[in-house]
C-alpha positions in Angstrom: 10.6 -25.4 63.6 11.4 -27.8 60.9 8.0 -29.5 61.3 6.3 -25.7 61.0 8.0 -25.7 57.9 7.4 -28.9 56.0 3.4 -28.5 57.4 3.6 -24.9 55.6 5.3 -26.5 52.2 2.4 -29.1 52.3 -0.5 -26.3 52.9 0.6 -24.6 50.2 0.9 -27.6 47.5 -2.8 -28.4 49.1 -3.8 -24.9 48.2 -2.4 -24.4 44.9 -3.8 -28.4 43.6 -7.2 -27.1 45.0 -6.7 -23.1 43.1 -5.8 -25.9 40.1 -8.7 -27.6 40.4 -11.5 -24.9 41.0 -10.3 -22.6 38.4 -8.5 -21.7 35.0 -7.2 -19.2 32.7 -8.9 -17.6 29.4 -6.1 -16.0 27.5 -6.7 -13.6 24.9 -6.8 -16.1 21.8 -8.6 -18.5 23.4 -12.5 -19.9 24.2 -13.3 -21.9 26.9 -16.1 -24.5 27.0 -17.1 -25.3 30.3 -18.5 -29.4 30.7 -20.4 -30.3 33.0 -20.3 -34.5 33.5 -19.2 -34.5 29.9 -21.9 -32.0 28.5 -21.7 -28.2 27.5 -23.2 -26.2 29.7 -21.0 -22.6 29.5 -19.0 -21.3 27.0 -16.2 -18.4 28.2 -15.1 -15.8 25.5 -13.8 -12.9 27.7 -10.2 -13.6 28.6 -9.3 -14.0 32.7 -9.2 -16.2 36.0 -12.4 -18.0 35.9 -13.9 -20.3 38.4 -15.0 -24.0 38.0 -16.2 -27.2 39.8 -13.8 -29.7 40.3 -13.2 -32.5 38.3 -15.1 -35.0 37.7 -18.5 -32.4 38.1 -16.8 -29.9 35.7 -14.1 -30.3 33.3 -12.6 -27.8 30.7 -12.2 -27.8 27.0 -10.4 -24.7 25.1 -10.6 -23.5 21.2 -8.0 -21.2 19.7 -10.5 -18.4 18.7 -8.2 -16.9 16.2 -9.1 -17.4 12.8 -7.8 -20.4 10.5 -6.9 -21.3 7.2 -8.4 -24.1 5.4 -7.4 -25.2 2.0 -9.5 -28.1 -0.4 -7.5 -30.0 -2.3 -7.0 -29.7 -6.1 -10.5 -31.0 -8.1 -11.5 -30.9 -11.5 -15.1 -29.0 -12.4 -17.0 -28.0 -15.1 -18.0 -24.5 -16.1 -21.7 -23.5 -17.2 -20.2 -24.0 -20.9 -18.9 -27.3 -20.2 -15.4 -26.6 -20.5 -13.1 -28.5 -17.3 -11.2 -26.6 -14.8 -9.1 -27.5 -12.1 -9.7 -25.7 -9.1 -8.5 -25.0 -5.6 -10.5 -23.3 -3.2 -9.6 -21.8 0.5 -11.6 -20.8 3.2 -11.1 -18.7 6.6 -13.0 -19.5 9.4 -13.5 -19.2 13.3 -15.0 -20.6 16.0 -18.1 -18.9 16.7 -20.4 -20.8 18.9 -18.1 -23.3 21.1 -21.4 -25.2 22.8 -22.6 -25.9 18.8 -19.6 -26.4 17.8 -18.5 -29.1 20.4 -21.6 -30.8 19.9 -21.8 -31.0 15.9 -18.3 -31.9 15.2 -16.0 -31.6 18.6 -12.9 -30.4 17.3 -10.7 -28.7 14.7 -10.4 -31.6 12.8 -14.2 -33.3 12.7 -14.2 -29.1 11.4 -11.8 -29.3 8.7 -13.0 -32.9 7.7 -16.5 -31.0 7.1 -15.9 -28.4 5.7 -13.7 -29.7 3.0 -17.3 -31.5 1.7 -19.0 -28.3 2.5 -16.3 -26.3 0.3 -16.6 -28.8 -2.6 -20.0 -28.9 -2.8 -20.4 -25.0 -3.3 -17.5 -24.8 -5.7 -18.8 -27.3 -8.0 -22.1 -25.6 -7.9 -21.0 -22.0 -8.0 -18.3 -22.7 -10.6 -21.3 -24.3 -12.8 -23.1 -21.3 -13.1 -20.3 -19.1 -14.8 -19.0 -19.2 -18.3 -14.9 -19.8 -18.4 -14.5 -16.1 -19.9 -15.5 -15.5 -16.3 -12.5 -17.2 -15.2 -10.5 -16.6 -18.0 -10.4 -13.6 -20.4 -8.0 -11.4 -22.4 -10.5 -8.2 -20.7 -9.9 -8.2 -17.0 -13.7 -6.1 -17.2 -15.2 -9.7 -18.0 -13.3 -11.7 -15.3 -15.5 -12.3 -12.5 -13.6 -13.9 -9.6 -14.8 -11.5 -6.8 -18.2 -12.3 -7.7 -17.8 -15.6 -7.7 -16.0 -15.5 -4.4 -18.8 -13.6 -2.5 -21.3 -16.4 -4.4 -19.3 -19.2 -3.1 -19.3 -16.9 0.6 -23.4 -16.8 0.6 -23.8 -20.2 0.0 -21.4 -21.7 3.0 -21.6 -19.2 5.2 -25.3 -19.0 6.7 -25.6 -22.9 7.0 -22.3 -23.4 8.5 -22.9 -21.2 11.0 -26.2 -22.0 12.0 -25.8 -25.7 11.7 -22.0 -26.0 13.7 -21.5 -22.9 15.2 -18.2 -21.7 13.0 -18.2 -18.1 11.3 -16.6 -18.3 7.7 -15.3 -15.2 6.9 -13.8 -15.5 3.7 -14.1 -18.0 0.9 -11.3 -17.9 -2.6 -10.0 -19.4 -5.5 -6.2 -20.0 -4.9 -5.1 -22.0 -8.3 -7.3 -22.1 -11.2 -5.2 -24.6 -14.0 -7.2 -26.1 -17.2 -6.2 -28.8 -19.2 -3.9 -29.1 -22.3 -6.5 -29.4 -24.8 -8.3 -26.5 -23.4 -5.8 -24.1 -23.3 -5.2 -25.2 -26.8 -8.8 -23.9 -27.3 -8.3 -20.5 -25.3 -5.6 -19.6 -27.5 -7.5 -20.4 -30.4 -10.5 -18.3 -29.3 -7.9 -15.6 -28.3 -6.2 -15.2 -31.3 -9.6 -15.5 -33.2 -10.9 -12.5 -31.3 -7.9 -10.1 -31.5 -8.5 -11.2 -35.3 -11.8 -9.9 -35.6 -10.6 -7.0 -33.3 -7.6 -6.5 -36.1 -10.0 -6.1 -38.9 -12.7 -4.3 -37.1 -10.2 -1.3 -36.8 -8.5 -1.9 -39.9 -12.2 -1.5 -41.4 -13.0 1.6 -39.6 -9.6 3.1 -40.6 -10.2 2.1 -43.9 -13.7 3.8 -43.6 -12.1 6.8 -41.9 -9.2 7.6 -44.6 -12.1 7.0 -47.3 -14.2 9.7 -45.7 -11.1 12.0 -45.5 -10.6 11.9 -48.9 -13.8 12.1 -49.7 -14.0 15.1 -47.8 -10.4 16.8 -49.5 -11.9 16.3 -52.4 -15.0 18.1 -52.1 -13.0 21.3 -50.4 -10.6 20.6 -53.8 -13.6 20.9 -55.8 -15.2 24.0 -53.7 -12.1 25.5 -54.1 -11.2 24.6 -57.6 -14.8 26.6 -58.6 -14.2 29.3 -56.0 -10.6 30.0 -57.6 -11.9 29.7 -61.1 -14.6 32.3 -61.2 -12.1 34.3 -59.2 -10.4 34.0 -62.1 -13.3 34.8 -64.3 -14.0 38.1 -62.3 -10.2 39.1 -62.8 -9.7 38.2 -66.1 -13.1 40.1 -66.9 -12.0 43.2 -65.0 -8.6 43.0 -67.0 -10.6 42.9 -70.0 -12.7 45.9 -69.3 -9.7 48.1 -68.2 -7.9 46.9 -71.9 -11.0 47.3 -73.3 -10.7 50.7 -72.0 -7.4 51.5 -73.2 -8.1 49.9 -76.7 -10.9 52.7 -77.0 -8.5 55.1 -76.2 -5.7 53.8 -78.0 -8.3 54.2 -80.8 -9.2 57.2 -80.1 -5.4 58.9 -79.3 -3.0 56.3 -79.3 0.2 59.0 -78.7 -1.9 60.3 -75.2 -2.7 56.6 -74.4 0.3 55.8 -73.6 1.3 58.9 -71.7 -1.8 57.9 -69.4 0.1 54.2 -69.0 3.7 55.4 -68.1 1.8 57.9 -65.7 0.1 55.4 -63.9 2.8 53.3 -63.6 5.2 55.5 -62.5 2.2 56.5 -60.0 2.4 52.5 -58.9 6.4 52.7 -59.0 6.7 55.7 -56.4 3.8 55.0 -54.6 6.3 53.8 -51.6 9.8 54.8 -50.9 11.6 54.0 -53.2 14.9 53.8 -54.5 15.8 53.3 -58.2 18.8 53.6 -60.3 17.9 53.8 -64.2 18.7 55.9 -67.0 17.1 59.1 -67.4 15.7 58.5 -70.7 13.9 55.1 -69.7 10.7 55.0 -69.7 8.4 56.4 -67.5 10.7 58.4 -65.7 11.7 60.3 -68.8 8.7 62.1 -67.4 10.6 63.5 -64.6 12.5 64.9 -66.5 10.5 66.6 -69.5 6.7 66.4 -70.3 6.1 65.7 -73.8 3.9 67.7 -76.1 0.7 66.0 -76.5 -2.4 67.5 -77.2 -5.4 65.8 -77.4 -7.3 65.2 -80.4 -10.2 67.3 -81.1 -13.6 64.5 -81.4 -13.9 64.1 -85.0 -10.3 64.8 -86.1 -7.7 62.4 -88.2 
């Protein structure tokens, strides 16, 4: 019975080396390259038990197929001005491909050891074509850094995938610094341009106030003349109503002034009205007596 069970132990140690050696396990964040006597011959991106010839007729090789983060060191450009900026680029990348990729570069690092030349090469030559107010600008309208992201993107994606098998998905500028003497320069230009920004409205409210009073003026005027012959028509009517009571005080001067106090009483009581005066006063003596007056016959003295 003890032998049964030591031959049983062995079987299954036989059995499980063997399972070990005929097959593997593609988790989910992994790629599996598949080498047959040393050469790529199937690559396995669905995760699963998978099947293999034993070593040494096949032998295994897995990527992490997540994506990865690659950052270039600090390096010191020129813009398309001419102005130096030190920049630091990233990129985020995958492997793609895993036969391409094992054959052009192997691993992650022969990966990262290219693409840092890769990245440096388009950054110097993207960067080149933009001005610094692209990079740096007091109107966030004029900076341009998605732009020259997505440039940077066109130029290193395409090759690197077709050449090594590795899909960049994302390409950016993580530190932009410039030097002393140019931000010395910057500030200068800024303070230059909110300047000319300063006297540009100062101008056009200078410009705008002149036209208002230019404007008040004219109304002043409009109305000045307006209110004057206004004036003219009133003082002309006044003069032909005491032009008409001079011809009658002229003619009757005793029954000119009766027709006065009349129509000012007329005025006086032409509301309700309550007032307290002697009776005497005049007009309201009128209430109280009419006075003899008789006209004047035409012709009489």
């Amino acid at each position: 019975m003890k032998n049964f069970s030591i031959v049983i132990l062995v079987v299954l140690i036989v059995g499980v080396m063997a399972l070990y050696l005929v097959s593997f396990q593609v988790r989910q964040t992994e790629t599996a390259l598949v080498l047959t006597f040393g050469k790529p011959t199937r690559d396995i991106n669905t995760p699963g038990w998978k099947w293999k010839w034993p070593a040494p007729i096949q032998t295994l090789v897995k990527y992490d197929s997540r994506q990865k983060l690659f950052e270039g060191i600090e390096e010191e450009t020129v813009t398309k001005g001419g102005e130096p900026i030190i920049v630091q680029t990233y990129i985020v990348w995958q492997i793609a491909e895993p036969i391409k990729f094992r054959e052009a570069v192997r691993d992650v690092p022969g990966a990262e050891k290219l693409l840092k030349s890769r990245l440096r090469d388009v950054q110097n030559k993207v960067v080149g074509r933009h001005y610094f107010s692209e990079f740096v600008n007091t109107d966030r309208e004029q900076i341009k850094f998605g732009e020259i992201e997505n440039e940077m993107l066109e130029n290193i994606a395409a090759p690197v995938k077709t050449a090594y098998g590795m899909n960049v998905q994302t390409v950016g500028i993580k530190m932009l610094k410039v030097s002393e003497k140019v931000t010395e320069d910057v500030f200068a230009r800024m303070k230059a341009d909110r300047r000319r920004k300063t006297e540009a409205t100062l101008a056009q409210g200078s410009a705008e106030s002149t036209r208002i009073r230019s404007d008040a003026d004219s109304k002043i005027t409009e109305l000045m003349a307006a209110t004057e012959a206004r004036a003219k028509a009133i003082r002309g009517e006044g003069d032909a109503e005491a032009a008409q009571y001079y011809k009658m005080l002229d003619a009757d001067p005793e029954f000119a002034m009766f027709l006065r106090e009349i129509e000012a009483l007329k005025k006086t009581l032409k509301e309700r009205t309550t007032v307290v005066l002697p009776a005497d006063a005049e007009p309201f003596k009128l209430l109280k007596e009419m006075p003899k007056i008789e006209p004047k016959q035409s012709g009489a003295k």
